[in-house]
N, C-alpha and C positions, 0 to 999 in steps of 0.2 A: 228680283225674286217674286214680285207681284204683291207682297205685302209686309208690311213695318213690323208686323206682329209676325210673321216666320222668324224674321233674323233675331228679333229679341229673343223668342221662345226660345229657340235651337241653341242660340249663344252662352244660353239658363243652361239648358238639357246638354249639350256636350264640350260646353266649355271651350268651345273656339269659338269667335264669329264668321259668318260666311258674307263675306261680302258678294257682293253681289258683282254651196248649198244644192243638195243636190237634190232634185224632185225623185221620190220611192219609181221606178222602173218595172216593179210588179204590179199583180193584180191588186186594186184599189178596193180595201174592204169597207165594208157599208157601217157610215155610222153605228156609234156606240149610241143602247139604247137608254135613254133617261129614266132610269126607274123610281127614284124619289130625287125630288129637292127641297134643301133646308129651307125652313124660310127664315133662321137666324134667331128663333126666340126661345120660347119652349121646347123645341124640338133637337135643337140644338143649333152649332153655330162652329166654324172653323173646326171641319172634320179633315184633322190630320190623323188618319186611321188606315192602318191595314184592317182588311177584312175577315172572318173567318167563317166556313159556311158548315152548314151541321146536315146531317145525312136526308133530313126534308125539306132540303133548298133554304134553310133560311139564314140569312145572315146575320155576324152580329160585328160591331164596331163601338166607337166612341168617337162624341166631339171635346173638344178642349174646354168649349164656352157653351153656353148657355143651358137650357134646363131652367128648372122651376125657382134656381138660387145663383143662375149665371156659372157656376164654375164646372159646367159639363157633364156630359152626360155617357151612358151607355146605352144602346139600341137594340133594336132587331128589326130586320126588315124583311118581309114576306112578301115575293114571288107572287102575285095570282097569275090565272087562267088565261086573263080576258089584256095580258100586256101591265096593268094597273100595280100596284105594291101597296104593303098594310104596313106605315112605320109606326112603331110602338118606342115607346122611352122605357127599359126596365129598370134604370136608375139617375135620380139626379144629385150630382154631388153639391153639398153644401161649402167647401171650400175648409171646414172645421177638421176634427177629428179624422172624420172618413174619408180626407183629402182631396185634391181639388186639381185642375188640367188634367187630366186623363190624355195623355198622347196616344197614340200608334194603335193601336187597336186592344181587343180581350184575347185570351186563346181559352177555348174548350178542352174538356177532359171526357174521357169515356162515356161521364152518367150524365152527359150536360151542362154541369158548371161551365163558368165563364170565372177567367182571372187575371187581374191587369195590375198597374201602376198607376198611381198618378205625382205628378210632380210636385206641389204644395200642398199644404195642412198636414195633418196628421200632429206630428210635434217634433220635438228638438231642439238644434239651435241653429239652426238656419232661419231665417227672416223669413216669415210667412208661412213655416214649415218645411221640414224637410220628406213630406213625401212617404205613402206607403205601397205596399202592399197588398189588395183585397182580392175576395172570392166575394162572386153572384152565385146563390144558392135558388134553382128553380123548388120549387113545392106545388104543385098544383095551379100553376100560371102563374104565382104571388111570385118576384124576386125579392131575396135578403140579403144585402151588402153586407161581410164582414172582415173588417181588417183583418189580415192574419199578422202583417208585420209594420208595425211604425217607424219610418230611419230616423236617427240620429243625428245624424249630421257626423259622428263617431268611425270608431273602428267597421260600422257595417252600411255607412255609404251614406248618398242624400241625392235627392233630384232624380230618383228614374225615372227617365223618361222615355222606355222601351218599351214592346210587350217581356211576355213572360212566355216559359218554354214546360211544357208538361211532361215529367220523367216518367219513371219505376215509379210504382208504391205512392204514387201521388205526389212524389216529388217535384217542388216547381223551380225552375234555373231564371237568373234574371241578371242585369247588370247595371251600376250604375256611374254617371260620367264623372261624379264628384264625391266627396267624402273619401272612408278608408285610410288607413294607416298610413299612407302617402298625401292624401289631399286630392287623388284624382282620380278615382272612382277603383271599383270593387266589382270582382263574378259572383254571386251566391248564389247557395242555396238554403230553399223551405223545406221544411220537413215535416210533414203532419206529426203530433204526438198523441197517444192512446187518449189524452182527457181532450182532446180538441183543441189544444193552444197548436202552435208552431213554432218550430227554431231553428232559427239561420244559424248558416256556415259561412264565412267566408272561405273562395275557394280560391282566390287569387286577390292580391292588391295590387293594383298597378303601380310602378313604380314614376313613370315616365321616361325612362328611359328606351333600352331596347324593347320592352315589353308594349310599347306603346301609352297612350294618354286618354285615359280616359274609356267609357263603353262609344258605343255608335246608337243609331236610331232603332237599328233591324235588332228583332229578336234573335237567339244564341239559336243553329241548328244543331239537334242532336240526334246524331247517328252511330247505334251500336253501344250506345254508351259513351261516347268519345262530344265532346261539347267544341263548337267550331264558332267562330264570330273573327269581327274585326274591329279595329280602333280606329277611328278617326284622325288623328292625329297622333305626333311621337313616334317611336321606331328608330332605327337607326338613320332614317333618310328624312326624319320628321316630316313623311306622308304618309301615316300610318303604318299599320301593320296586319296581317291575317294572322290568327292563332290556335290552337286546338288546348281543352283540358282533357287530361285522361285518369278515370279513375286509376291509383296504382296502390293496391296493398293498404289500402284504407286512407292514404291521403291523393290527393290529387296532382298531378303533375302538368307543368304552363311551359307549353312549345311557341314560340314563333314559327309560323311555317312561312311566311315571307314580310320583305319590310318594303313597301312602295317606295320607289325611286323618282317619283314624279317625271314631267315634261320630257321626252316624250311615252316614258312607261306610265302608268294611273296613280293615279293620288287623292287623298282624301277619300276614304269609302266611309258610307253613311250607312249602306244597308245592308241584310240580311244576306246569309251565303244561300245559295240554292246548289243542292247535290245531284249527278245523272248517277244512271245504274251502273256507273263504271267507276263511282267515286272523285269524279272530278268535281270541283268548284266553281260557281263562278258568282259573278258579284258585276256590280257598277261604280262607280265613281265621281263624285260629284265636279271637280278639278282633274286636272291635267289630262295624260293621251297626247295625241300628237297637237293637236291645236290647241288647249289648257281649255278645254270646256266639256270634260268629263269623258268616258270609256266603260265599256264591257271587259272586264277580264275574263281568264279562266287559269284555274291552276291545278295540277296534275301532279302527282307523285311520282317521281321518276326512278330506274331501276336502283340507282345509287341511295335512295333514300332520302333523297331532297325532295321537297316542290320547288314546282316549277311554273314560273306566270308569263301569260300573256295576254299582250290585248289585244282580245279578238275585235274590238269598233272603235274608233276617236268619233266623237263627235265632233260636225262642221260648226254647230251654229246655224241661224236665217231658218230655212225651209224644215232645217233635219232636226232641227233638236237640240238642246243641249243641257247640262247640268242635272244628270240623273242625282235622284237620292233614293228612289225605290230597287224592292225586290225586282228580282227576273224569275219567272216562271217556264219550263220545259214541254212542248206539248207532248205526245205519244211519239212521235217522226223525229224528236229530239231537236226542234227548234225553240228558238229561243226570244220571250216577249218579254217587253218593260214598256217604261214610263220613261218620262223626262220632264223635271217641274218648268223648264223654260225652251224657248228657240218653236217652230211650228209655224203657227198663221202671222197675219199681222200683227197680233195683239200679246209674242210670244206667249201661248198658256201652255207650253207641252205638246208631247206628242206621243203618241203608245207605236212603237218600233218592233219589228220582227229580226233576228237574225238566222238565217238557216246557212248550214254551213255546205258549201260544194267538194266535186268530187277530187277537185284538188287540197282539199285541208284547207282552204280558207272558205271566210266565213263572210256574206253579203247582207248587208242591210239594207231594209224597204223600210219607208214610214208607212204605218197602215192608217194612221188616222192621225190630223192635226185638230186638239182642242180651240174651240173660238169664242173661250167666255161666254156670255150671256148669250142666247140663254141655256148655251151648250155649258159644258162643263170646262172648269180652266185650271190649270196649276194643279198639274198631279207629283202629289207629295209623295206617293205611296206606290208599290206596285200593287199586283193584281193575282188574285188565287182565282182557281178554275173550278167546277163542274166537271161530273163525270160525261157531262154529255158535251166536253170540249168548248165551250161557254165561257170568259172570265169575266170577274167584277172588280169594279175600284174606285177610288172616292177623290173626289177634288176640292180644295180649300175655297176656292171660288166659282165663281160660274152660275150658271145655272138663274131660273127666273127672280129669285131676287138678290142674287150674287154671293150667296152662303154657301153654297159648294152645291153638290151633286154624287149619289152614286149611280153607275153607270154598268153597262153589260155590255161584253164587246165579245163579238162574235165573228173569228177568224175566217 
């Protein structure tokens, strides 16, 4: 995987361990542009983060590590004119109280805010902390971190290590891989309350069984009301599972909509679902597919009422790639981009992949770009959100000029 410190994290964060060729045939797109690189101190430091961008181009993320007290930061980073970007730190976690590893990214809300997780401090009983909750509150350029929720380690979970999903009314949806009335991990929800505090719901405890084991990496999509994710492990085929919540009559109700059968169907998904205008699904997979080094799915509601999955890629390995953990993003044309933390150049770091489908119902894959570490970017943990102007960004755990990672602009 490229480094010691992913498989401990993840292992922490979702409670498995992950142990650890055909040249693209299309047109060859031009390098992704380096727009910031860490330099691993202050700034931060293993930026395992999705990205999220706000209506004046600017992004915001988090790293796991460093800041002003080591234990990670949250960011912004601004676009100029002239090619150049302005990184700015809007929080540094102290690893105490206010929590500490920030994984996956913040998500934004209507007025601005920013709101994430992070996986230690805060309190409980978990060793080192079990992890909260917080909002970044903008006031006139000043940001103000405030926990909304401290885990337990209890009935309402411990160690998330997700982003966070923004509802109705402020409501924010999140999950976590461990804790819960089972021992492996919990859906909830926050709920602002009229004096300012907040209070979780449990909306689901995993049980490990058919319901699967644990949250995943990717944040919960919510469409319509209706809350979608997948588990990493567990399920009936213990390779996870896809699921949906649905508000009903004031409680909420837990679907399985498929359980991964692994080798050569997908298996193990880490990431976020991504939805077309038609309602389908699709996702990636870190394991199996036909060659066991990970897949594109897609699943689809069938007329009987079922879903239904398939995998639209196997990944080869060598040249193509392999072991997705990120998001897939849709362009306009209804093609389909990701990531893959391993497989590409010689140095395997990944490779950002296109799938566009033909006019026979299948579906062709090109590599559009192989990462080459230093002083390029390497090991993309993450997928990639876009720009209205067809544009995406994404960040890498390594790479880059003094090997802290990178985020990058890749231009289809």
């Amino acid at each position: 995987m490229g480094s010691r410190r992913f498989s401990h994290s993840m292992s922490k964060v979702l409670t498995i361990s992950a142990a650890v060729a055909t040249l693209a045939c299309g047109a060859w797109a031009a390098a992704p542009q380096i727009i910031y690189n860490f330099a691993g101190g202050n700034d931060g430091e293993y930026v395992d983060s999705d990205l999220v961008i706000d209506g004046a181009g600017n992004l915001y993320g988090t790293s796991v590590q460093g800041g002003d007290f080591g234990s990670g930061t949250v960011f912004q980073v601004t676009p100029n004119a002239n090619g150049s970007s302005t990184h700015t730190v809007l929080y540094s976690f102290t690893g105490g109280a206010d929590g500490g590893e920030p994984y996956k990214g913040v998500t934004l809300d209507s007025q601005g805010n920013l709101y994430g997780t992070a996986v230690t401090g805060g309190g409980g009983s978990c060793e080192g902390g079990c992890g909260v909750a917080y909002k970044l509150t903008n006031s006139g350029g000043v940001w103000t971190q405030t926990v909304i929720h401290t885990f337990t380690g209890g009935d309402d979970g411990s160690g998330p290590g997700s982003g966070l999903t923004v509802g109705r009314h402020g409501a924010i949806y999140g999950v976590t891989p461990t804790g819960g009335a089972n021992g492996v991990g919990v859906v909830f929800k926050l709920r602002p309350l009229p004096d300012g505090t907040w209070k979780l719901e449990v909306l689901h405890a995993f049980t490990g069984g058919n319901d699967g084991l644990g949250g995943s990496a990717g944040r919960l999509l919510l469409s319509k009301g209706t809350l979608y994710g997948v588990t990493t492990a567990g399920g009936a085929n213990g390779k996870g599972v896809a699921y949906k919540i649905t508000p009903t009559h004031g409680a909420w109700q837990f679907t399985t909509l498929y359980a991964f059968k692994g080798q050569p169907d997908a298996g193990f998904p880490y990431s976020t679902l991504a939805m077309d205008s038609d309602g389908r699904l699709y996702g990636t997979t870190y394991y199996d597919g036909a060659h066991n080094l990970g897949s594109v799915y897609q699943l689809r509601l069938g007329s009987d009422g079922t879903w239904k999955e398939r995998v639209l890629y196997s990944f080869k390995g060598g040249t193509d790639g392999s072991s997705s953990i990120g998001n897939v993003v849709i362009d306009k044309a209804g093609a389909i981009y990701g990531t893959t933390s391993a497989g590409g150049a010689s140095c395997d770091c990944g490779v950002i992949f296109k799938l566009r489908r033909l006019l026979d119902g299948s579906w062709r894959e090109t590599v559009r770009y192989r990462f080459k570490g230093s002083p390029d970017g390497g090991f993309a943990y993450n997928g990639m959100v876009g720009d209205s102007a067809g544009n995406f960004y994404g960040t890498t755990v390594h790479g880059g000029t003094t090997d802290d990672g990178v985020i990058y602009k890749f231009t289809p």
